[in-house]
TORPA-701668 format. One line per 5 residues: number of its first residue (from 1); their letters; for each residue x, y, z of C-alpha. Coordinates in steps of 0.25 Angstrom, whole numbers, m for minus. Example, Ala and Ser with C-alpha at 12.3 -4.5 7.8 and 13.67 -1.06 7.14 Angstrom:
// residues 2
1> as> 49 m18 31 | 55 m4 29
// end
This chain:
// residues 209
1> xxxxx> m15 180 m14 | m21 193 m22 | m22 206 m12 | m30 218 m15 | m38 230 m6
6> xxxxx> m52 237 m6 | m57 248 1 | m71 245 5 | m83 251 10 | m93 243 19
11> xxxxx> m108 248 20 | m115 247 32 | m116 233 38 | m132 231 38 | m130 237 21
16> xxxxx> m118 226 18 | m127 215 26 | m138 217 15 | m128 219 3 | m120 208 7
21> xxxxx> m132 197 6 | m137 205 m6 | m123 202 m13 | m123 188 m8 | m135 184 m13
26> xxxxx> m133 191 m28 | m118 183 m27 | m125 170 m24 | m137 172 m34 | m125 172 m46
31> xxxxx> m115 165 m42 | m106 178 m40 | m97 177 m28 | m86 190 m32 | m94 201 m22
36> xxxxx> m98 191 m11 | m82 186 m10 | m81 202 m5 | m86 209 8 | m98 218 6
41> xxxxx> m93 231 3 | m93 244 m6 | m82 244 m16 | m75 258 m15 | m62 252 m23
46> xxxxx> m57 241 m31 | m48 231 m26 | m33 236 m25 | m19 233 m22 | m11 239 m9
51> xxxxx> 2 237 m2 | 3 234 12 | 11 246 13 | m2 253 10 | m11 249 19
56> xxxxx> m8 259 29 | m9 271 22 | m22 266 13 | m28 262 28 | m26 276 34
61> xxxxx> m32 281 20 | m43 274 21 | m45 278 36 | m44 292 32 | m54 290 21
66> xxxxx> m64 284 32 | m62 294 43 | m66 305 33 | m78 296 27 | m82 294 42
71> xxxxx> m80 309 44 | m88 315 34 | m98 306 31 | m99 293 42 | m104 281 37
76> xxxxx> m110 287 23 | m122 283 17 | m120 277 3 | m132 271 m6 | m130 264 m19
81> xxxxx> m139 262 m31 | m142 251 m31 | m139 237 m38 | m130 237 m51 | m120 231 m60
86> xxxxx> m107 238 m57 | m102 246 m70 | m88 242 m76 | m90 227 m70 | m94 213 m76
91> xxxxx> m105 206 m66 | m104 215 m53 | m117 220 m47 | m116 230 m36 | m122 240 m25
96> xxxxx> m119 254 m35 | m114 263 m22 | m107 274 m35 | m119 282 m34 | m119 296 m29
101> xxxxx> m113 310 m26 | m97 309 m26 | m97 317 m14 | m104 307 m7 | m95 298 5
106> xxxxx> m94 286 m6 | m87 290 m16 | m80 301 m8 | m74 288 m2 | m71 280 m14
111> xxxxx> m65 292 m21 | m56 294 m6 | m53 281 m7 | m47 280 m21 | m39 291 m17
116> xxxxx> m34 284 m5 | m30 270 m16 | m25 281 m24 | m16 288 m15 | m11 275 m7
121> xxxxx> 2 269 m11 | 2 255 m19 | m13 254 m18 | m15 249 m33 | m30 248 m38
126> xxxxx> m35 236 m44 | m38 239 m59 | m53 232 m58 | m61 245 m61 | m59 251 m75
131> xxxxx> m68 262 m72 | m62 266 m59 | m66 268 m45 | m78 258 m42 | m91 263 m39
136> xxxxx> m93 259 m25 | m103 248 m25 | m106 234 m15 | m105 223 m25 | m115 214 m26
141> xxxxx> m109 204 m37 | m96 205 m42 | m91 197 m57 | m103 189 m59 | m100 182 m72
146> xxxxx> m114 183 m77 | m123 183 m90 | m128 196 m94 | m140 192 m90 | m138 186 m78
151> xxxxx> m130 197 m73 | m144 207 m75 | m151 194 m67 | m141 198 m56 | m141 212 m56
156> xxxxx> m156 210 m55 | m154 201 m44 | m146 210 m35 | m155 219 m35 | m165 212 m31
161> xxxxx> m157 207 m21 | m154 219 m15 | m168 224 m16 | m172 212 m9 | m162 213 4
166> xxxxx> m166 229 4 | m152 233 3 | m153 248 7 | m147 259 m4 | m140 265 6
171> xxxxx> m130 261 17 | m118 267 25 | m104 267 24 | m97 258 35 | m82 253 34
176> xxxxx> m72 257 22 | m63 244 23 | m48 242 16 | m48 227 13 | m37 218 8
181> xxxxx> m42 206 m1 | m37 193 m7 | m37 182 m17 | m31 172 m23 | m39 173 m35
186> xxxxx> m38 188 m39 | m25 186 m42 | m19 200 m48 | m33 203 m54 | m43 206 m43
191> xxxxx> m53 215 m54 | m59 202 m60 | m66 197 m47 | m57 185 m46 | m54 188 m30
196> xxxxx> m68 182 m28 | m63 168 m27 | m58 171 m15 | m57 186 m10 | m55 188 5
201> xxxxx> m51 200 11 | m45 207 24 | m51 220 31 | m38 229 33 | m46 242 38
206> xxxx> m60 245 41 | m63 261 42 | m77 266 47 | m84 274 38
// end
C-alpha cells in the first residue's frame, strides 16, 4: 500500500454541497471518475511524502497557521473565476481560485503553508507540478483521456453545469484538514492519476479557519 499527505482546504458546506453534485455530474457525463474518487476540497498542495515522526511537529504547524488565519481574517471569503482547463495539465477542468491580490488570506495561506512542507523534517513533495506551487482550484474533472474536441464539449459542459446549479463566485473558508491517503494502484507514482482506482483517505487533523 502507497502512502502520501495533502493539506486541504474545505469551503463552506452549503458551497461544497453545490460543487460537489456539479462535479459529479461532469464526472458521470464523461466517464472521468479521478476528481469524484477525492473529497471536495481546494487544492493548496500537491500530494507529499511524510514520516510519522513528522506528524507532530507538521500538526502543531498547521495549527499555528490556522490560529493566525482565524485571527486576522475568520472564515475569509474567496471567489474564483470561474470554469477552466487548468494550465500545465492533460484533461483537468477546474474551479480557478489563483486569482487575486497576493496579500489576500488565500495565498497568504498557501505561501505559509509551503513554508511549513518546507521547514518540516522528511516532508518530501511529490514531483506532479513542473511549474510549482499549484493554483489553488476545486477540481471538477481530473485525466480525462479525451479527444481534443471532446474535451472543448466538456469544458463547455461544466459550465453550463455550473451555471445551471448556480454555484455562487464566492464562498468562505471553513476547515484546513492534514489527510493521509492510500492506494494500491499509485504505486511510487501518485502525479499520473493512477490512485484513482482506489484512493481512500484518513482525516488526521481538522483545524477551524
Amino acid at each position: 500500500m502507497s502512502l502520501r499527505y495533502g493539506v486541504l482546504l474545505i469551503p463552506e458546506p452549503s458551497f461544497t454541497a453545490t460543487a460537489y453534485r456539479a462535479r459529479q455530474i461532469i464526472c458521470g457525463q464523461y466517464g472521468s471518475w479521478a476528481a469524484e474518487m477525492h473529497m471536495l476540497h481546494l487544492t493548496l498542495t500537491g500530494f507529499f511524502q511524510c514520516t510519522d515522526s513528522s506528524l507532530d511537529e507538521l500538526d502543531a504547524g498547521l495549527a499555528a497557521l490556522a490560529e493566525y488565519s482565524r485571527r486576522s481574517a475568520p472564515q475569509f471569503s474567496m471567489s474564483h473565476r470561474g470554469v477552466v482547463p487548468m494550465p500545465g495539465s492533460s484533461g483537468n477542468i477546474s474551479l480557478d481560485f489563483g486569482q487575486g491580490d497576493g496579500n489576500d488570506p488565500l495565498p497568504v495561506l498557501q505561501r505559509n503553508t509551503a513554508e511549513l512542507l518546507e521547514q518540516t523534517a522528511d516532508v518530501e513533495p511529490e514531483p506532479e507540478s513542473p511549474t510549482g506551487q499549484p493554483r489553488p482550484h476545486v477540481p471538477l474533472m481530473q485525466y480525462a483521456n479525451l479527444p481534443p474536441a471532446v474535451f472543448s464539449d466538456a469544458l463547455e459542459f461544466a459550465r453550463g453545469v455550473v451555471e445551471h446549479l448556480q454555484l455562487p463566485e464566492a464562498t468562505r473558508a471553513w476547515r484546513l484538514l492534514l489527510v493521509r491517503f492510500r492506494s494500491e494502484g499509485a504505486g511510487d507514482d501518485w502525479g499520473d492519476g493512477r490512485w484513482a482506482a482506489d484512493l481512500s483517505w484518513e482525516l488526521l487533523h481538522s483545524y477551524s479557519l
